[in-house]
N, C-alpha and C positions, 0 to 999 in steps of 0.2 A: 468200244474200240479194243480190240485185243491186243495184251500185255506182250510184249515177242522177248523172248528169251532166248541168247542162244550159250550153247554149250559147249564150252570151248578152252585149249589147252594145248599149246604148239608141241607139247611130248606125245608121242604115239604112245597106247597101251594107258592110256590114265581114266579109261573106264569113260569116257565121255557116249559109245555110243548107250549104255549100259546104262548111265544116268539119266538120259537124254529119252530113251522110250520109259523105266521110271516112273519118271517125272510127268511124262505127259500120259499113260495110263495112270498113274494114280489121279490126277489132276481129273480123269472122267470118272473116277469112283468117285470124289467129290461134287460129283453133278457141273463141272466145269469144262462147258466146250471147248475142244482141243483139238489144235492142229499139227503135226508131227513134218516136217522140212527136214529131210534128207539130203546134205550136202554134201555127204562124203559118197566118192566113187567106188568104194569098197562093197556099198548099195549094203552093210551089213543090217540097219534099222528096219530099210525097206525088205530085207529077207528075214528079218522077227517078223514082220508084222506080213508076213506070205502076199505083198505087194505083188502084181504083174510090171514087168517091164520090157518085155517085147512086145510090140503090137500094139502098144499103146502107149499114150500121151506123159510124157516122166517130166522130173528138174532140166533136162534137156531140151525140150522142144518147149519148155517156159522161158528159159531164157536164150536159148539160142533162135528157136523159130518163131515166136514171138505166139504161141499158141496160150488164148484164154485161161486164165488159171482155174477156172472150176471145170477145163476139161482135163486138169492133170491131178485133181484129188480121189483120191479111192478111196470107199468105205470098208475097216477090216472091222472083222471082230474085234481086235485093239483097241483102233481108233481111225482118226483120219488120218490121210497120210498123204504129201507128194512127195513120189516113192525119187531117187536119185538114177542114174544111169553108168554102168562105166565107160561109155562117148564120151560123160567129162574129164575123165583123167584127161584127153586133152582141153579143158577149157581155158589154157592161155594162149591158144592157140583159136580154139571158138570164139571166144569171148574177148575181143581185141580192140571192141570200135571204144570211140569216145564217151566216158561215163557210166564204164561198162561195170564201176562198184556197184552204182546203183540199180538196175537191172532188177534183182530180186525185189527190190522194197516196190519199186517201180508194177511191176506184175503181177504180185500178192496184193497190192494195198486195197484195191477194191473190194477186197472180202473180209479184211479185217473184223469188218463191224457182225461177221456171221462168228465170229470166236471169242472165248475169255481170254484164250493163252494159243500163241503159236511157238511153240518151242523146236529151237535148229539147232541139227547136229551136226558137226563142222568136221572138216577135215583136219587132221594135223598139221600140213603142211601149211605154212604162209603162201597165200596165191590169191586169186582173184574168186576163190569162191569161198574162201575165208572173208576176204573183205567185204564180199556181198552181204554176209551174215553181220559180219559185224556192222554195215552202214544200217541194215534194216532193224535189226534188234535195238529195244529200250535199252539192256542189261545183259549183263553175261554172267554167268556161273563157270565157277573154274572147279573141276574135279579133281583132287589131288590122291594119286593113293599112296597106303603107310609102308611105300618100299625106298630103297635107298636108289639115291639118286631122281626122286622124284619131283624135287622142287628145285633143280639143276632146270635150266632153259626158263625161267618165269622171269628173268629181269628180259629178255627177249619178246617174250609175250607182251608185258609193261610197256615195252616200245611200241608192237603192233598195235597194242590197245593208244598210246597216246597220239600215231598216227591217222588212225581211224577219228580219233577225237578231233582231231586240228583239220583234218582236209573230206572228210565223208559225215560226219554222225556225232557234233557238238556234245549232244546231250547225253552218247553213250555211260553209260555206268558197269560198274564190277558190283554185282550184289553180295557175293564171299566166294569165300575158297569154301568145298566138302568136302571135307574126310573120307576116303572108299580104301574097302579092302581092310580095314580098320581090323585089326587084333589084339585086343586091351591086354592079354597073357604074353606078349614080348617086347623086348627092350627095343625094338627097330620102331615100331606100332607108336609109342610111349614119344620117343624123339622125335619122330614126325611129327605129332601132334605137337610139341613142347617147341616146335622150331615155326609152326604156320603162325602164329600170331606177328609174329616180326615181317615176314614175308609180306602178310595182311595189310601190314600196316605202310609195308613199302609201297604195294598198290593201292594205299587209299582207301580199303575195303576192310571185310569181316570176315572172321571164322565162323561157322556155320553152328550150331549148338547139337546138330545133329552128327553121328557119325555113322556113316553104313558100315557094317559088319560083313565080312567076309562068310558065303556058305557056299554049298556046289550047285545051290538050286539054280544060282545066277547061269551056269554053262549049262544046265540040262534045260532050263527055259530058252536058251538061244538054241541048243541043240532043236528040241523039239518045234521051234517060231512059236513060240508061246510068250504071253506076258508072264513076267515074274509072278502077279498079284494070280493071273490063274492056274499055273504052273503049282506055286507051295505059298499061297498065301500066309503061313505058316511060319514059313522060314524068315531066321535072322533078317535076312537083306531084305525081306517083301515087310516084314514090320518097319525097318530102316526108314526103309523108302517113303514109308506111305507117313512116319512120322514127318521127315524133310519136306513134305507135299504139304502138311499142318502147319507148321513151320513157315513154311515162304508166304503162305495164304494169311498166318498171324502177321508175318510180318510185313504185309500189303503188297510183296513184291508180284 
């Protein structure tokens, strides 16, 4: 049965889609099958990973028209992926009838058992396709980057997550908060880091041992829809990365 993780952070701009492919392309360089859940309508994940989304079967027609879910997976060079749609930006509007948190866990569950890891990437906003994510997911990872104002809106999240706990997803967990954008040579970088442990502790959770480092490889890999790891295997962030993938795998998550 596949591990679901989603990724998730009510601040826009905190590197979640950025983790979020990462995480599940490194997780195939480890010989670990992987499924990539695009939940943000920005469709930014599904356009790294050069998804189709016209003409064919997306996050939309899985939970809105009730269409099989191995007809909404596509095989990229990446990985696999159900690519998101922007039809959802209205999904509180779609998505209206009764029970409609569960939806996602509901339509996915059947193939679970074909994955190690199904990792989903969430929208910022609190809505109904945030909640889906969170009722379906084991665990969450919170990506925090080392800028200011960054850990401003997380006693907010705290509540989303204890809401999801009490009324959808009992068993939900916070696996830790990650470091991203991480610059050991400044004093903003240094406080970040020296301030998440408190935070951590206020959600019940960990700091991560890892910290991604900030390089430019990360925009020229989205510019080009390329993975990080093919793009500059090389680079700061694509060693980061793949050490955070060693990381989670040691530590059973």
């Amino acid at each position: 049965m596949a591990k679901v993780i989603a990724i998730a952070n009510q601040k826009g701009g905190a590197t979640k889609t950025t983790t979020a492919i990462a995480l599940a392309a490194g997780l195939q360089i480890r010989n670990k099958k992987t499924l990539l859940i695009d939940t943000d309508p920005q469709c930014n994940a599904s356009d790294t990973y050069q998804a189709q989304i016209e003409g064919v079967a997306t996050l939309y027609d899985l939970l809105s028209q009730g269409e099989p879910v191995k007809n909404t997976i596509q095989h990229t060079d990446i990985g696999d992926i159900i690519p998101c749609d922007p039809l959802l930006s209205e999904s509180e509007k779609i998505l209206s009838k009764t029970g409609k948190e569960h939806i996602l866990k509901k339509a996915v569950t059947p193939i679970c058992n074909e994955y190690d890891y199904i990792i989903i990437d969430t929208p910022p906003a609190l809505g109904v396709l945030l909640l889906n994510a969170l009722t379906f997911a084991n665990t969450v990872i919170v990506p925090i980057t080392a800028e200011r104002y960054s850990l401003q809106g997380l006693s907010q999240f705290k509540e989303t997550i204890n809401a999801a706990q009490e009324y959808t997803n009992p068993s939900l967990t916070i696996s830790g908060l990650l470091l991203t954008r991480y610059n050991g040579r400044t004093n903003l970088s240094k406080e970040v880091a020296e301030g998440m442990p408190l935070i951590a502790n206020q959600l019940n959770t960990i700091v991560f041992d890892t910290q991604i480092r900030e390089s430019v490889a990360t925009k020229e890999a989205q510019a080009l829809r390329k993975s990080l790891y093919a793009h500059a295997a090389s680079s700061t962030t694509a060693k980061d990365y793949l050490a955070f993938v060693d990381e989670l795998i040691k530590r059973g998550i």
